[in-house]
Biopython code that builds the backbone (N, CA, C, O; Angstrom):
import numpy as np
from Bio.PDB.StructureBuilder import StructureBuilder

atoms = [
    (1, "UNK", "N", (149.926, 24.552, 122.130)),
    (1, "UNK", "CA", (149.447, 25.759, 122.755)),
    (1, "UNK", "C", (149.341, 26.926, 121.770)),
    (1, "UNK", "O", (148.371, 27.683, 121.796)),
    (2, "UNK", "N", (150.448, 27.077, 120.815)),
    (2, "UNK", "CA", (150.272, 28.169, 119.762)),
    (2, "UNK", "C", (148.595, 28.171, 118.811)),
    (2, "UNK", "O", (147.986, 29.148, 118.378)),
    (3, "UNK", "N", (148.269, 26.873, 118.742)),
    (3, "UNK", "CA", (146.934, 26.759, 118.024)),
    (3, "UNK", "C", (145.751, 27.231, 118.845)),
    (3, "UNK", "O", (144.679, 27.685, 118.444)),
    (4, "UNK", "N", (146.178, 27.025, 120.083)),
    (4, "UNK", "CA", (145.030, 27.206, 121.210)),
    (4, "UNK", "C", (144.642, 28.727, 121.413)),
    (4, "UNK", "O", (143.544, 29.228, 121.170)),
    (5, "UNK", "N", (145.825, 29.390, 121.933)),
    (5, "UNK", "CA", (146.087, 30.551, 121.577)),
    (5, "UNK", "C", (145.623, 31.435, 120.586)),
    (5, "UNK", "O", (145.297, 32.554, 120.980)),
    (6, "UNK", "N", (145.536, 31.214, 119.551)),
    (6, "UNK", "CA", (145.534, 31.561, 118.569)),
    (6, "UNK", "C", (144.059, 32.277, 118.071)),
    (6, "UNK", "O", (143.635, 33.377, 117.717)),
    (7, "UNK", "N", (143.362, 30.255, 118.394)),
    (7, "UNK", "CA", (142.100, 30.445, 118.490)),
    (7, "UNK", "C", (141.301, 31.651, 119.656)),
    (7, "UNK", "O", (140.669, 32.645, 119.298)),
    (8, "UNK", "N", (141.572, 31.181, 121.194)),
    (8, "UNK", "CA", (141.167, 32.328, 121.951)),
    (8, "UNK", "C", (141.660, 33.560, 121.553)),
    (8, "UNK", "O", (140.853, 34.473, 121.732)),
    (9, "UNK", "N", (142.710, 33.879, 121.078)),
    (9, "UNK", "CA", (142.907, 35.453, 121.132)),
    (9, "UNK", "C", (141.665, 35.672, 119.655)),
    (9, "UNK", "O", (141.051, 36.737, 119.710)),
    (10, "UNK", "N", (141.425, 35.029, 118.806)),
    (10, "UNK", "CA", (140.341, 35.246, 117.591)),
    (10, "UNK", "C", (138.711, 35.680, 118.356)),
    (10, "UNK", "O", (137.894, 36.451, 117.852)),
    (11, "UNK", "N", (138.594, 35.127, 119.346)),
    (11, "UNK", "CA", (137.104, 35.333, 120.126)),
    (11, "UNK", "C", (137.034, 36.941, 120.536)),
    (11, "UNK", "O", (138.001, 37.570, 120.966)),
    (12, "UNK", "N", (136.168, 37.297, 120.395)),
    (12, "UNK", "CA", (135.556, 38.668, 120.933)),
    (12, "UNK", "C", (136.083, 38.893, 122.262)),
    (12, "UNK", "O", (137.050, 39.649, 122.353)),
    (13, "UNK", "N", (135.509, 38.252, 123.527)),
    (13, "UNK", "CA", (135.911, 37.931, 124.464)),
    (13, "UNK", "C", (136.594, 36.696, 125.422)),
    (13, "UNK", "O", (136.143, 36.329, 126.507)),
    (14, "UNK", "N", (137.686, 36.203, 124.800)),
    (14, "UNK", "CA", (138.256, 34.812, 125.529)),
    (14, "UNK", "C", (137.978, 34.442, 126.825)),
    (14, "UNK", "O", (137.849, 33.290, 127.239)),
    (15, "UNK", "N", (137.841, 36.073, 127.816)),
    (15, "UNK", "CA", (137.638, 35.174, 128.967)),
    (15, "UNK", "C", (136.328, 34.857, 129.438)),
    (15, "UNK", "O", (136.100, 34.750, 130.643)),
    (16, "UNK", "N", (135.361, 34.684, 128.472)),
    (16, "UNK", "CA", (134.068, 33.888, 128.259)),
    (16, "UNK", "C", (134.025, 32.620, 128.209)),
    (16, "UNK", "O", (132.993, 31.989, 128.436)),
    (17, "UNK", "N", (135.544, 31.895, 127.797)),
    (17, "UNK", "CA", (135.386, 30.428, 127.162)),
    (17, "UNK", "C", (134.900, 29.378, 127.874)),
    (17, "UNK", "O", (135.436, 29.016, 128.921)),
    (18, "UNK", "N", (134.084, 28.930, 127.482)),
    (18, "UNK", "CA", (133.322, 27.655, 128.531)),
    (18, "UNK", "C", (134.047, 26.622, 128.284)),
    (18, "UNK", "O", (134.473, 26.311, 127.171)),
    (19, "UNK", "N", (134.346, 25.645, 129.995)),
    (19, "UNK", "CA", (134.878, 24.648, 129.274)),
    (19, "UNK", "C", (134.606, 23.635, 128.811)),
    (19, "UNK", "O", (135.313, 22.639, 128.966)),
    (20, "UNK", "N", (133.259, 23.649, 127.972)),
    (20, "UNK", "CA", (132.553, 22.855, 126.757)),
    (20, "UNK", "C", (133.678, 23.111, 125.555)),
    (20, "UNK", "O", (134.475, 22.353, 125.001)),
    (21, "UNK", "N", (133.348, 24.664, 125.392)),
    (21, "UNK", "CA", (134.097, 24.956, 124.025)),
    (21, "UNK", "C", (135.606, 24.939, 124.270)),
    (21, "UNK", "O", (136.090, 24.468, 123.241)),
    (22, "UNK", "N", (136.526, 25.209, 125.085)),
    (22, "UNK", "CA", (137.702, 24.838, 125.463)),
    (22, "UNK", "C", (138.129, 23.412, 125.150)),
    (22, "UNK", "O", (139.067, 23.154, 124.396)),
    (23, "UNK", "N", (137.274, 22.360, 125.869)),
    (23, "UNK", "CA", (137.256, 20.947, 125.169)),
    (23, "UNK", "C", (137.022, 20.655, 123.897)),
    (23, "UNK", "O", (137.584, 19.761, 123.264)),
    (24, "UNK", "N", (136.187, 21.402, 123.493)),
    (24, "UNK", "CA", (135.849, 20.551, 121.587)),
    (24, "UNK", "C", (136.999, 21.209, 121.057)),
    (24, "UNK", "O", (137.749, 20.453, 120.439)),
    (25, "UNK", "N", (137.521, 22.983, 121.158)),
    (25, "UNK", "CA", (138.705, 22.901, 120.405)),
    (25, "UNK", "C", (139.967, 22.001, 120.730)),
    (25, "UNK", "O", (140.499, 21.092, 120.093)),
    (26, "UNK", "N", (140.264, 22.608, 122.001)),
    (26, "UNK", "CA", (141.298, 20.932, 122.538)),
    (26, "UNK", "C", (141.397, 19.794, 121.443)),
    (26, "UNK", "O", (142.330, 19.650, 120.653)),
    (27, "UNK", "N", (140.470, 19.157, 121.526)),
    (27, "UNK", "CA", (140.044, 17.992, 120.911)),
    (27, "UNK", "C", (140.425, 18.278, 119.097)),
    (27, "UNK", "O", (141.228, 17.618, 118.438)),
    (28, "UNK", "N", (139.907, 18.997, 118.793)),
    (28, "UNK", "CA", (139.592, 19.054, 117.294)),
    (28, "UNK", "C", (141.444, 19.557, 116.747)),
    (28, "UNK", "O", (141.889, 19.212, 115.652)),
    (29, "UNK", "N", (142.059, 20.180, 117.509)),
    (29, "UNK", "CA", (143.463, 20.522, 117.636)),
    (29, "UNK", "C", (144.153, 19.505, 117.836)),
    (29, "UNK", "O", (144.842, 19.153, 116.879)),
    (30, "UNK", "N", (144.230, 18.682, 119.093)),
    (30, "UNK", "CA", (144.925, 17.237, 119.328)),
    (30, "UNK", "C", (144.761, 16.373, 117.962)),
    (30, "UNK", "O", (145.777, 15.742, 117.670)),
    (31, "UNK", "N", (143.945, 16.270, 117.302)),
    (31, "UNK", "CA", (143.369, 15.363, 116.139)),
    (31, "UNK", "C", (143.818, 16.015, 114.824)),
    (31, "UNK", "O", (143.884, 15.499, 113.708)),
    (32, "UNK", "N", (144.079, 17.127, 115.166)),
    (32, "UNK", "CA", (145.010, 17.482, 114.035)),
    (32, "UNK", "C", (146.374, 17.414, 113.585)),
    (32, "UNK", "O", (146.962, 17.392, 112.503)),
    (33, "UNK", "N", (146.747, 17.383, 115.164)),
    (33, "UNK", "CA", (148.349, 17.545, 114.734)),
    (33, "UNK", "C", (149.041, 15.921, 115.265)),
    (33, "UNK", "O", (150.141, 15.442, 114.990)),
    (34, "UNK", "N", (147.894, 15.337, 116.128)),
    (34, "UNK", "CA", (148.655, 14.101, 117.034)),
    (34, "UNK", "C", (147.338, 13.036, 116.493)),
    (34, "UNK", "O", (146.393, 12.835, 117.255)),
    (35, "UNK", "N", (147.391, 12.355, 115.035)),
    (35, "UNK", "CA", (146.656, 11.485, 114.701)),
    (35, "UNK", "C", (146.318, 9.977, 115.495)),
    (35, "UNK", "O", (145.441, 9.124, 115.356)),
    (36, "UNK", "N", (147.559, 10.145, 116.439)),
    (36, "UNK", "CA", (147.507, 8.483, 116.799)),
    (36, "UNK", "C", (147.217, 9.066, 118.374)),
    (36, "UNK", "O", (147.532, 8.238, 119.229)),
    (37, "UNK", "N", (146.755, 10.150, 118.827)),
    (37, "UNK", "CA", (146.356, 10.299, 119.961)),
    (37, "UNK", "C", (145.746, 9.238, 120.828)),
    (37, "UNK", "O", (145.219, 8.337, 120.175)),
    (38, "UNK", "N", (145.684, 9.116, 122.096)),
    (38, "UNK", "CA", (145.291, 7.546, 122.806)),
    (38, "UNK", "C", (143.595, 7.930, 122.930)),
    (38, "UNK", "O", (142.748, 7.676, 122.074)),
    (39, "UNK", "N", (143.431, 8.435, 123.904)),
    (39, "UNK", "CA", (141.874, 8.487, 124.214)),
    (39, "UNK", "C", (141.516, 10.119, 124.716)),
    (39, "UNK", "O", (142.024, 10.665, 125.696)),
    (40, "UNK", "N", (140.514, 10.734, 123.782)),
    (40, "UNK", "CA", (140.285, 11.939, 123.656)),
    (40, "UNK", "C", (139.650, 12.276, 124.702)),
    (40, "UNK", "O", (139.908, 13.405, 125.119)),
    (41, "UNK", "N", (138.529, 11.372, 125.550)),
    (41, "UNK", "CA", (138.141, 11.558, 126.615)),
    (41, "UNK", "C", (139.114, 11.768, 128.339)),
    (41, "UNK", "O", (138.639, 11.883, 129.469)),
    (42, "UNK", "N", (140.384, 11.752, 127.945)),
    (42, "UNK", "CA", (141.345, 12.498, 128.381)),
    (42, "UNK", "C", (141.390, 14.000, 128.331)),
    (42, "UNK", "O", (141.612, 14.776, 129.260)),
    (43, "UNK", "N", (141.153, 14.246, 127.141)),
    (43, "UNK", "CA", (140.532, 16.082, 127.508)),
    (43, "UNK", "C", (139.124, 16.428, 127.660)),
    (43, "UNK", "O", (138.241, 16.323, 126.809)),
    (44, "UNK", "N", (139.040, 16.817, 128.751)),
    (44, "UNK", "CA", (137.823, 17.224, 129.825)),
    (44, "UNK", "C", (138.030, 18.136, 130.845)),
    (44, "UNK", "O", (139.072, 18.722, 131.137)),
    (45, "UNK", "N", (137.258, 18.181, 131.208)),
    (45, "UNK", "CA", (136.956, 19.358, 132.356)),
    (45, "UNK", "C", (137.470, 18.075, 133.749)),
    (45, "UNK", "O", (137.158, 16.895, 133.912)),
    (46, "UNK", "N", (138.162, 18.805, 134.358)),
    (46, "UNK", "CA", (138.662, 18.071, 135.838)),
    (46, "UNK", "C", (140.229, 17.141, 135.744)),
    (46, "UNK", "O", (141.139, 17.038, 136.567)),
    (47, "UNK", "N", (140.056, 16.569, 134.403)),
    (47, "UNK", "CA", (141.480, 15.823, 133.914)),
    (47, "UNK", "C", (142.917, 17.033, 134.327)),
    (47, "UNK", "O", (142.812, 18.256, 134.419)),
    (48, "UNK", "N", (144.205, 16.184, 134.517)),
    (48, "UNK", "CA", (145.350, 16.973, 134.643)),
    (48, "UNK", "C", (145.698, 17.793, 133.512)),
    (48, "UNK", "O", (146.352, 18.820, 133.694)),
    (49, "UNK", "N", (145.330, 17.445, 132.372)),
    (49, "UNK", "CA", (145.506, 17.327, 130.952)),
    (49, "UNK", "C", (144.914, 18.642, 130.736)),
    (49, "UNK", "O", (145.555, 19.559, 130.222)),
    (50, "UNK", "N", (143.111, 18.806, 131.303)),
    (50, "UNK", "CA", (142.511, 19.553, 130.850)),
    (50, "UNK", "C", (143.086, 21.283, 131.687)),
    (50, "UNK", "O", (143.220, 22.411, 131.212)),
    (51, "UNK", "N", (143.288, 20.724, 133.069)),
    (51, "UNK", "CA", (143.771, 21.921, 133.948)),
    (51, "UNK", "C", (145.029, 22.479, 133.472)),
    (51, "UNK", "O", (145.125, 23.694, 133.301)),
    (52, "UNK", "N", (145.751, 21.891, 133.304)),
    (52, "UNK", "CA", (147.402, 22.202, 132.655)),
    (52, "UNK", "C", (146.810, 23.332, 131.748)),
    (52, "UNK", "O", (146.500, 24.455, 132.146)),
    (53, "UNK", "N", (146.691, 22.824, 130.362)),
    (53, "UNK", "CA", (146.153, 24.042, 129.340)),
    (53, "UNK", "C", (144.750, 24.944, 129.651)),
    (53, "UNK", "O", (144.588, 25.872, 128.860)),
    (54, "UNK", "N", (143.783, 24.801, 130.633)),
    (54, "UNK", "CA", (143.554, 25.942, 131.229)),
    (54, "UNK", "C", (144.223, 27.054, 131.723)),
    (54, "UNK", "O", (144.077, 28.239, 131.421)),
    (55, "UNK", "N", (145.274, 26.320, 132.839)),
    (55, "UNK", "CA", (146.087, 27.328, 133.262)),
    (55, "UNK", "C", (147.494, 27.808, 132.704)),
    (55, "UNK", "O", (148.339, 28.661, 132.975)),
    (56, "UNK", "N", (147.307, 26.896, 131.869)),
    (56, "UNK", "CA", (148.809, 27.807, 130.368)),
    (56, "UNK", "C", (147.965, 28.995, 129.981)),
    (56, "UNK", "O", (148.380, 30.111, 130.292)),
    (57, "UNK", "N", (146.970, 28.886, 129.415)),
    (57, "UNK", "CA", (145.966, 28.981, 128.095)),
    (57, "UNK", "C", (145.617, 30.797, 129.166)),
    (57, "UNK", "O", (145.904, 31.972, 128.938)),
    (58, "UNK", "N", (145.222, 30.407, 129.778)),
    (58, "UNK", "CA", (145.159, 31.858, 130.833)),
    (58, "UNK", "C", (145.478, 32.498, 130.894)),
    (58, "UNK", "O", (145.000, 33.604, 130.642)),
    (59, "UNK", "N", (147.298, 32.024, 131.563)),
    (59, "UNK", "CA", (148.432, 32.891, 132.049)),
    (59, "UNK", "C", (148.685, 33.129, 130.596)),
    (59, "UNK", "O", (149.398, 34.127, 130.695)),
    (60, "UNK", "N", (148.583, 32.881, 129.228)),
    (60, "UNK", "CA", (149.523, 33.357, 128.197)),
    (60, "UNK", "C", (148.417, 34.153, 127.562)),
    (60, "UNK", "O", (148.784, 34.802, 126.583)),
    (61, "UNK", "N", (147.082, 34.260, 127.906)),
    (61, "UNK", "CA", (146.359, 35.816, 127.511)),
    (61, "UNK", "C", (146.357, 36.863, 128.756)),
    (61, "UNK", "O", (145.869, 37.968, 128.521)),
    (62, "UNK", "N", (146.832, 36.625, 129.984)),
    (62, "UNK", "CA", (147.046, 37.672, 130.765)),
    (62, "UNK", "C", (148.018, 38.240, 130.432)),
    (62, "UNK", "O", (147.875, 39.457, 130.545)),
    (63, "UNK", "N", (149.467, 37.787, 129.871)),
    (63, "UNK", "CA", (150.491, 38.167, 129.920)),
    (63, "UNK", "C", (150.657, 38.748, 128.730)),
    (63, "UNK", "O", (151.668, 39.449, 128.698)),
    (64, "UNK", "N", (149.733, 38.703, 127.250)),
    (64, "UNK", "CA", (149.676, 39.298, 126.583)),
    (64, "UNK", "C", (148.756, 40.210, 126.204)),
    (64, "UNK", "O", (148.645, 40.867, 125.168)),
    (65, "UNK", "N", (148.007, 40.149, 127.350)),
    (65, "UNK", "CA", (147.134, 41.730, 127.372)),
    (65, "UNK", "C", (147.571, 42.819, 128.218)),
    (65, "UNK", "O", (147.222, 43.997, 128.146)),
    (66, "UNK", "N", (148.702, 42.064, 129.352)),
    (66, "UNK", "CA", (149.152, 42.862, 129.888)),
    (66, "UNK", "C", (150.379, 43.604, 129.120)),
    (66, "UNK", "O", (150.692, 44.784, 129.278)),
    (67, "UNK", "N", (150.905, 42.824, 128.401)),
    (67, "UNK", "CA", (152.374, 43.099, 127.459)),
    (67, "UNK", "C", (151.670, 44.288, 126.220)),
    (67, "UNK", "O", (152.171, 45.367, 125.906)),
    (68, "UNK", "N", (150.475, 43.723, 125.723)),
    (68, "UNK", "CA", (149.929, 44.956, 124.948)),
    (68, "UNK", "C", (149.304, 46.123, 125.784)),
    (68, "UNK", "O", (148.595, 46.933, 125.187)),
    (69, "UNK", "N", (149.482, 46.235, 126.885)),
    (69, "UNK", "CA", (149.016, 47.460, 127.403)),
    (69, "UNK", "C", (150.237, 48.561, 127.546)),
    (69, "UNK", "O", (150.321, 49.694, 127.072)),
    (70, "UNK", "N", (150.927, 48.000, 128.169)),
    (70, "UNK", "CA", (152.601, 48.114, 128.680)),
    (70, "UNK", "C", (152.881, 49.058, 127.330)),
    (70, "UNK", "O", (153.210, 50.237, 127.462)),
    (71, "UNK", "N", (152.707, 48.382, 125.909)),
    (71, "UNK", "CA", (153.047, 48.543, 124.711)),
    (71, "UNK", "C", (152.692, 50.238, 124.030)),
    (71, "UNK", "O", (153.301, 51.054, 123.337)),
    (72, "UNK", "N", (151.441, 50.155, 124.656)),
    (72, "UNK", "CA", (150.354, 51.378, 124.196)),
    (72, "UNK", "C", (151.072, 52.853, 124.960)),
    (72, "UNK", "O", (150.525, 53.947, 124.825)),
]
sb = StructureBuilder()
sb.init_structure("model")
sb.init_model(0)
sb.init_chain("A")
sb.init_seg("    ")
for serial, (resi, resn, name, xyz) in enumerate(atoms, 1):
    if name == "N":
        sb.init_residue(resn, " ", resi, " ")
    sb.init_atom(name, np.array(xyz, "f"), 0.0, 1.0, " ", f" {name:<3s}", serial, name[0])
structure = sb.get_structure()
């Protein structure tokens, strides 16, 4: 999730992300750090897999736009 993160908070606007591009980074991230990964077509749009880190991936830029507001 820290890589995922990372990446969306880098975008102009994250909460644009389609989940085309949500999947290819997914993907290109899993393959980086988990070489012996089983089957990539496991991350997709509708999978448990894919919803889970949607809704991490969400709640942890709400909570840090809300935490940087709080901040200001």
């Amino acid at each position: 999730m820290p890589a995922l993160l990372v990446w969306a908070g880098s975008l102009a606007d994250p909460w644009t992300i389609s989940d085309d591009e949500l999947m290819q980074s997914l993907r290109i991230i899993i393959l980086t750090i988990a070489l012996d990964f089983g089957d990539l077509n496991d991350i997709r749009p509708g999978t448990a897999t894919f919803n889970i880190v949607l809704f991490t991936l969400f709640t942890l830029l709400l909570d840090s736009r809300f935490l940087g507001q709080a901040c200001q």
